[in-house]
ROVEXVO-643786 format. One record per atom (N, C-alpha, C): z, y, x. Coordinates in steps of 0.02 Angstrom, whole numbers, padded with zeros to 5 digits, always signed. Atoms other than C-alpha are relative to their C-alpha. Layout:
ZYX...
***
This chain:
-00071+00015+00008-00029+01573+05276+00041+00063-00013-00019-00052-00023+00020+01757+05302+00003+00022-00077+00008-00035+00083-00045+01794+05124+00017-00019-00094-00008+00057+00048-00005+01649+05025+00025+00007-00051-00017+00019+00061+00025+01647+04848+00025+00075-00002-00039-00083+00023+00028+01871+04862-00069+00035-00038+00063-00054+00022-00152+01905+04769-00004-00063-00071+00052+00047+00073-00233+01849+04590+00062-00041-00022-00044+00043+00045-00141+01722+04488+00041-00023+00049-00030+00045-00053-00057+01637+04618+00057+00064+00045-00018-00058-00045+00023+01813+04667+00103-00022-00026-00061+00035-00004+00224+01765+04685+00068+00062-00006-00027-00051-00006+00286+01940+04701+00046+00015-00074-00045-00009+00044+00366+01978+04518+00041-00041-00005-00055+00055+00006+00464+01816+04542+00030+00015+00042-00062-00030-00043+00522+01878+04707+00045+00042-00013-00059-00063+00032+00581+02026+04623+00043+00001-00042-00052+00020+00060+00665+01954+04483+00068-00034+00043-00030+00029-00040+00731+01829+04602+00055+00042+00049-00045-00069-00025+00823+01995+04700+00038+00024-00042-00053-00045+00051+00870+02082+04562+00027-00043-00041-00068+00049+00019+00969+01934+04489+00053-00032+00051-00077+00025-00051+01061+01889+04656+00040+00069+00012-00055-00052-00010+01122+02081+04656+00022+00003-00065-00032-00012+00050+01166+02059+04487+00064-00044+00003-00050+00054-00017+01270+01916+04531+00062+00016+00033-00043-00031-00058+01337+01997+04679+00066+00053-00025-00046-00055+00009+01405+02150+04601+00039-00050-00069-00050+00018+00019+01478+02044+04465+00066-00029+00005-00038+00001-00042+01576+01968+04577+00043+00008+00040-00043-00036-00053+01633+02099+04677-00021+00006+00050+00046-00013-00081+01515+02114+04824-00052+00038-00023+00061-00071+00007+01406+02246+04865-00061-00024+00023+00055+00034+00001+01256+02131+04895+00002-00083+00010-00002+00075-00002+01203+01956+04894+00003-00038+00058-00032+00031-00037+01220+01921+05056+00090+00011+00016-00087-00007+00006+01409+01980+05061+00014-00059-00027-00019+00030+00059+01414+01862+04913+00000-00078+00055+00006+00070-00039+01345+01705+05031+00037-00002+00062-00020+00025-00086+01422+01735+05198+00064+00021-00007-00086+00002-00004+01613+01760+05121+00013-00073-00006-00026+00070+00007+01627+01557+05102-00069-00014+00070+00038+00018-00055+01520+01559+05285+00030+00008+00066-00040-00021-00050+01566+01565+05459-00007+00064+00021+00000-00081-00018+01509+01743+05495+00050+00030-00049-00046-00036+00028+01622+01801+05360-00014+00040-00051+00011-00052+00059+01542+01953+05305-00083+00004+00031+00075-00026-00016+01370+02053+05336+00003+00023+00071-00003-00038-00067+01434+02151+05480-00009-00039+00066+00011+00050-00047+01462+02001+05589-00058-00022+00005+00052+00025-00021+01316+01913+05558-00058+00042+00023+00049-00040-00030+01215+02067+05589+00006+00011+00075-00046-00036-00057+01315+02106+05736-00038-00062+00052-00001+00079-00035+01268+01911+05812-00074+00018-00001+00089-00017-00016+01066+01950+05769-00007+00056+00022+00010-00037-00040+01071+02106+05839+00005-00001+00080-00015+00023-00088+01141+02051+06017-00064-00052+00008+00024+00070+00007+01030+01884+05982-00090+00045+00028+00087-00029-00003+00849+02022+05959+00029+00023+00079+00020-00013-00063+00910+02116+06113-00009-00031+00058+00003+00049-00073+00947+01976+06251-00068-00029+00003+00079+00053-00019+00773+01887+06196-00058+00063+00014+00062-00060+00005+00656+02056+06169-00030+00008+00074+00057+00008-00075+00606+02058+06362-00044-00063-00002+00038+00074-00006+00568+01879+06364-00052-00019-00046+00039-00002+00064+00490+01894+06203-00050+00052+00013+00044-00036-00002+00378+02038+06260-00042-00009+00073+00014-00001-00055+00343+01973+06444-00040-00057-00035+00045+00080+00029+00282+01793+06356-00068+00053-00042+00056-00019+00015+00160+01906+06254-00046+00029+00035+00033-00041-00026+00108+02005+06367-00061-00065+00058+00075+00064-00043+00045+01827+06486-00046-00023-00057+00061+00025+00020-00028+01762+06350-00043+00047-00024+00033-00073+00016-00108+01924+06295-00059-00006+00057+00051+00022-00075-00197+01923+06486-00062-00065+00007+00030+00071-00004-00219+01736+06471-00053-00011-00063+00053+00004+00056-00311+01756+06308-00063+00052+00020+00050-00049+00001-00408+01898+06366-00060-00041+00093+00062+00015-00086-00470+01834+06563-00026-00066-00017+00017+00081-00018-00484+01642+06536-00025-00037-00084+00022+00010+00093-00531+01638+06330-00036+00042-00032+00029-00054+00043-00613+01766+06286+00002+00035-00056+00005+00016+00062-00518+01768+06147-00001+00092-00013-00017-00076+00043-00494+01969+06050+00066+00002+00007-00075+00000-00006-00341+02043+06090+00004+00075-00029-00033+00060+00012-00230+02106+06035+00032-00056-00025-00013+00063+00061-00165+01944+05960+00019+00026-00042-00020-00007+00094-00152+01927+05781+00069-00081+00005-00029+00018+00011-00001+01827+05731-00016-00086+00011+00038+00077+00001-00115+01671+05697-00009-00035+00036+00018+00031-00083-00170+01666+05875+00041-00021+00033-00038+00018-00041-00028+01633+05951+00011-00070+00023-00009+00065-00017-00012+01437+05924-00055-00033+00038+00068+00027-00038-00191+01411+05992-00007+00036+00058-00015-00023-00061-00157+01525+06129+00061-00037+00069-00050+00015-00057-00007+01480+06198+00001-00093+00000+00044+00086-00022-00073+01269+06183-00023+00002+00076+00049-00016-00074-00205+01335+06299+00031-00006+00063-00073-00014-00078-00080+01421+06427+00035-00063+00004-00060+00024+00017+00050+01293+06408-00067-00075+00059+00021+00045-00022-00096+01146+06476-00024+00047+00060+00009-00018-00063-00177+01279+06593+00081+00011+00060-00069-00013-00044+00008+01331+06677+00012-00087+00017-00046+00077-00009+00089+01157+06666-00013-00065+00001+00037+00077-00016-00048+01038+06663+00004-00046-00062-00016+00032+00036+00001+00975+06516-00008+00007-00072+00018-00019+00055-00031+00959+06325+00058-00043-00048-00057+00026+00056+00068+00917+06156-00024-00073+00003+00022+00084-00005-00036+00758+06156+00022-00039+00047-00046+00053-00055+00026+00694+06321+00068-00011-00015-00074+00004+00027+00204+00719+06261-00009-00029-00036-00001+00033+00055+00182+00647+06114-00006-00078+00016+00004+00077-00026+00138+00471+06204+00061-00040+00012-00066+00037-00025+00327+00474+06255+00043-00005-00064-00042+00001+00073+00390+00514+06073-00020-00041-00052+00018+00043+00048+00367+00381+05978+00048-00015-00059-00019-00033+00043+00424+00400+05817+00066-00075-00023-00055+00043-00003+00545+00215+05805+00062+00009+00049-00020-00022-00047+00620+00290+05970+00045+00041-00013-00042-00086-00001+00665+00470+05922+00049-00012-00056-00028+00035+00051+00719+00400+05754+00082-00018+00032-00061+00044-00009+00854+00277+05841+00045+00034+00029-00037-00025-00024+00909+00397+05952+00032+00088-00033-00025-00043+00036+00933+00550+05822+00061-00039-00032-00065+00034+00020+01064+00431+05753+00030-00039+00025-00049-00007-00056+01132+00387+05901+00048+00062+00028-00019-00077-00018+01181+00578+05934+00049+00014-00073-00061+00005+00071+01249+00574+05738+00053-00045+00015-00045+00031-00015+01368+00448+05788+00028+00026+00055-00028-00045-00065+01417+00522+05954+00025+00052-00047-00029-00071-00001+01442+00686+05887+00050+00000-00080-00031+00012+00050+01513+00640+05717+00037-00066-00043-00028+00065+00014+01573+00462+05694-00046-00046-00067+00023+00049+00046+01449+00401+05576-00059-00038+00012+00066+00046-00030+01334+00255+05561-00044-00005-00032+00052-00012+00058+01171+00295+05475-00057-00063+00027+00052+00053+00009+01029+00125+05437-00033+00006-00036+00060+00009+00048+00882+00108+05352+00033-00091-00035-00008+00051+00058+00896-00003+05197-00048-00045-00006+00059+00034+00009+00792-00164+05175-00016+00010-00071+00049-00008+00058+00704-00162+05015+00062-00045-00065-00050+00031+00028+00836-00300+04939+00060+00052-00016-00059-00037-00022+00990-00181+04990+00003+00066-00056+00018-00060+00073+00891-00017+04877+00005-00032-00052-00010+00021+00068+00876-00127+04722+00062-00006-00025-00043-00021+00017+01035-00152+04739+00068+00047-00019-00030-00068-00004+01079+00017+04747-00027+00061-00065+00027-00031+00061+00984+00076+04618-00060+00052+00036+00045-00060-00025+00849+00171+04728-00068-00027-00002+00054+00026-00022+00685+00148+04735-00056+00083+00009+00041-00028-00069+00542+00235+04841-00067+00042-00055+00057-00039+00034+00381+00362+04787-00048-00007+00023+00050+00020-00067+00282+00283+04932+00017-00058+00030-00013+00038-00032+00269+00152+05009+00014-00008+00099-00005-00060-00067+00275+00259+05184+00102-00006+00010-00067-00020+00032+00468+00323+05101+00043-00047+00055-00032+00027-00036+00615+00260+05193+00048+00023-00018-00054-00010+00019+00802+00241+05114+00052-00003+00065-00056+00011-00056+00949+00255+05240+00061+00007-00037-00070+00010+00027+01133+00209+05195+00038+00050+00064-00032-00039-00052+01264+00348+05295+00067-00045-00008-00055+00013+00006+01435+00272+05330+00044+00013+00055-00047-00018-00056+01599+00312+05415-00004-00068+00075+00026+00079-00035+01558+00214+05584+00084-00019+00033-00069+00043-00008+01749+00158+05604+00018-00036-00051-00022+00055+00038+01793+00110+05432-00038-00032-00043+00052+00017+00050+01618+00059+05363-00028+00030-00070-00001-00004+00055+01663+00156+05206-00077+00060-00006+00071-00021-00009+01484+00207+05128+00024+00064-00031+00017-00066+00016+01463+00414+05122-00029+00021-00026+00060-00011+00054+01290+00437+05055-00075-00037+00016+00070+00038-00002+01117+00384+05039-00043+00068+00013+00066-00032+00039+00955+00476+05061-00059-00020+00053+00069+00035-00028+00771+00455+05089-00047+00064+00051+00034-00052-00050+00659+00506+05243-00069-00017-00032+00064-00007+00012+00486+00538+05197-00047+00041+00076-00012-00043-00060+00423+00571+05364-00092+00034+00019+00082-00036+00002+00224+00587+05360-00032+00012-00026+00047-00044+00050+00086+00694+05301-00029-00052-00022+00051+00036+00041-00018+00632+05156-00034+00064-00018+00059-00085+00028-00173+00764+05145+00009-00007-00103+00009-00007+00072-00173+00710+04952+00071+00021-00058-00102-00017+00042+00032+00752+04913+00007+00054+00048-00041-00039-00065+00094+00851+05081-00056+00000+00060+00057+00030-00066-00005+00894+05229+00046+00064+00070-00033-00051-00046+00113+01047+05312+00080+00023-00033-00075-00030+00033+00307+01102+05290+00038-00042-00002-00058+00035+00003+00457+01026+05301+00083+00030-00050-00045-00012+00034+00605+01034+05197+00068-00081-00021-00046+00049+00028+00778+00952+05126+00038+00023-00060-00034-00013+00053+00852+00945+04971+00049-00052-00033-00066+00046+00057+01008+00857+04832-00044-00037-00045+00018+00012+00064+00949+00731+04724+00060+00000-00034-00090+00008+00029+01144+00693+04672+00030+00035+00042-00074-00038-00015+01288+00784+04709+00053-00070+00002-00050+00046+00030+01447+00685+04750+00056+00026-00047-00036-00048+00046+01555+00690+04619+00074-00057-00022-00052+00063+00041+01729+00596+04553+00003-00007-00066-00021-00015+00087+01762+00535+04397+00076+00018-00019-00096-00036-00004+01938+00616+04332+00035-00054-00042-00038+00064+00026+01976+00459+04235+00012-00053+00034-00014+00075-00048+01933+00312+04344-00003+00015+00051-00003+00006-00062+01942+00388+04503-00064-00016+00054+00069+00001-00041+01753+00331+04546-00034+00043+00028+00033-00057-00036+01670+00416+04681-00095-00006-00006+00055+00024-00013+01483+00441+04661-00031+00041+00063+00036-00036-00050+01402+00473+04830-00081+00032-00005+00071-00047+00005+01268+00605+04858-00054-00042+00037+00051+00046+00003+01102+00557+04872-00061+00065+00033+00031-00047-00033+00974+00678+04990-00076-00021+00000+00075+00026-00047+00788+00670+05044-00022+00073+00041-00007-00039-00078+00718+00739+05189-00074-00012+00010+00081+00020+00001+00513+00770+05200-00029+00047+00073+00019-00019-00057+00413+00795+05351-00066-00001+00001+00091-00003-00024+00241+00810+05413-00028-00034+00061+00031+00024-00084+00211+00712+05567-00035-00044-00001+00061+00041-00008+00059+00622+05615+00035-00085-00036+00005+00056+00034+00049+00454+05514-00016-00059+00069+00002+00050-00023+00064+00294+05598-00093-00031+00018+00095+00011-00027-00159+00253+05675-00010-00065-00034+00029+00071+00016-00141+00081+05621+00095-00045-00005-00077+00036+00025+00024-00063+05569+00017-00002+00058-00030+00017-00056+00052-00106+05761+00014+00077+00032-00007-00042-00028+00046+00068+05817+00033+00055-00034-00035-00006+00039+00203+00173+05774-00041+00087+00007-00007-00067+00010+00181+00372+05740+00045+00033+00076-00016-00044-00056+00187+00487+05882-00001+00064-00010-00027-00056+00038+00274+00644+05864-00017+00045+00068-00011-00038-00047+00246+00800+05960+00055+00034-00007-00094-00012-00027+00394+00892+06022-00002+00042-00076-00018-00054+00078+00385+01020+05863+00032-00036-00068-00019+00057+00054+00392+00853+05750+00087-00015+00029-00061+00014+00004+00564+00809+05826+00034+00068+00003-00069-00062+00034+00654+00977+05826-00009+00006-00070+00000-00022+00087+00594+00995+05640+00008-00083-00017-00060+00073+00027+00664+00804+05618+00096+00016+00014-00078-00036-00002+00828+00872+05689+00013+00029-00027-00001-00056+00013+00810+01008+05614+00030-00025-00094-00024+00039+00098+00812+00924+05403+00064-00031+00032-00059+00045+00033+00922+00803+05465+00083+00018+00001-00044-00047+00003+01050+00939+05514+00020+00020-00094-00017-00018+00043+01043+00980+05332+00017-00044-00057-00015+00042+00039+01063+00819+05269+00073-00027+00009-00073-00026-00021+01224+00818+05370+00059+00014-00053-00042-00021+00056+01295+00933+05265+00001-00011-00053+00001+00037+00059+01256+00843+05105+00069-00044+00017-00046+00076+00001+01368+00692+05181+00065+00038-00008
***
């Protein structure tokens, strides 16, 4: 993962660099002295200084905690695993599993028994309504046709967003929520299919249109729903935070 797409054909590096040296070209045309200046003057940090200023306090308050946690599992890998220390980057998720069931008794799989994926679902948009007034549903299959949407999977899942006081509909977009080894099998992401946009003649609004792809264990069988470990719902919060800001 570490090396991915940086050797032989597949090497990604002259695109990164192009990719740089056209956002400072941008920048300075502009009027900013780099590309982040350029992104974080229409942001809440403002400028560079701030937001550096916020990750700098942010590395020092965690850096103990962050070097005391390596240092147990460092121990814990070396007395009770035998594993080679010290850790390589890689190790860490199969290390600290280990610890995490030796300390606490407990594993991602037992958790996962309580997260069941119709559950976390109902209550991520329960928390969108609480915290923002809107009422987001999954679409029956009738409801997309007549919306003009239709699906890339039969997995896929459309949701309608609307203001939850005056009904009026905000936007649409689709959750794609589990791995398929033969399309997706790791990574999460969100992106625009539409933009909303008005028309300047008739006043029509067209609402934006999002999807939102995930990786979490697939449903075992039709009666039995998908069980998420805890990583699967912060990285479901996590897209649907960004689908948010689409609406």
């Amino acid at each position: 993962m570490v090396k991915r797409a940086s050797e032989g054909e597949q090497d990604n590096e002259p695109i990164i660099n192009e990719i740089l040296n056209l956002r400072q070209e941008e920048a300075a045309l502009l009027g900013f002295s780099s590309f982040g200046a350029l992104s974080l003057s229409k942001k809440m940090a403002s400028d560079v200084e701030t937001a550096s200023n916020v990750l700098e306090r942010l590395y020092q308050a965690t850096l103990p905690a962050a070097k005391k946690e390596l240092a147990d599992l460092t121990d814990f890998a070396k007395e009770r695993l035998g594993q080679p220390t010290p850790l390589l980057p890689w190790d860490t998720a199969f290390v600290g599993e280990e610890f995490r069931k030796d300390r606490f008794k407990y594993s991602a799989d037992q958790i996962s028994e309580y997260l069941v994926f119709p559950r976390v679902i109902d209550t991520l948009f329960e928390v969108a309504r609480d915290s923002f007034g809107i009422d987001v549903s999954e679409m029956s299959v009738a409801d997309q046709d007549k919306a003009g949407l239709s699906t890339w999977n039969k997995d896929v899942k459309v949701y309608q967003v609307k203001d939850d006081a005056s009904k009026k509909l905000l936007a649409y977009f689709y959750g794609d929520f589990y791995s398929r080894s033969e399309e997706k099998k790791s990574g999460a992401w969100m992106d625009v299919c539409v933009t909303r946009m008005k028309d300047p003649i008739s006043g029509e609004v067209r609402v934006p249109i999002a999807y939102m792809i995930c990786n979490q264990p697939e449903p075992t069988s039709e009666t039995e729903p998908s069980r998420m470990k805890f990583q699967d719902v912060t990285t479901l919060f996590h897209e649907f935070g960004h689908c948010l800001q689409t609406c």
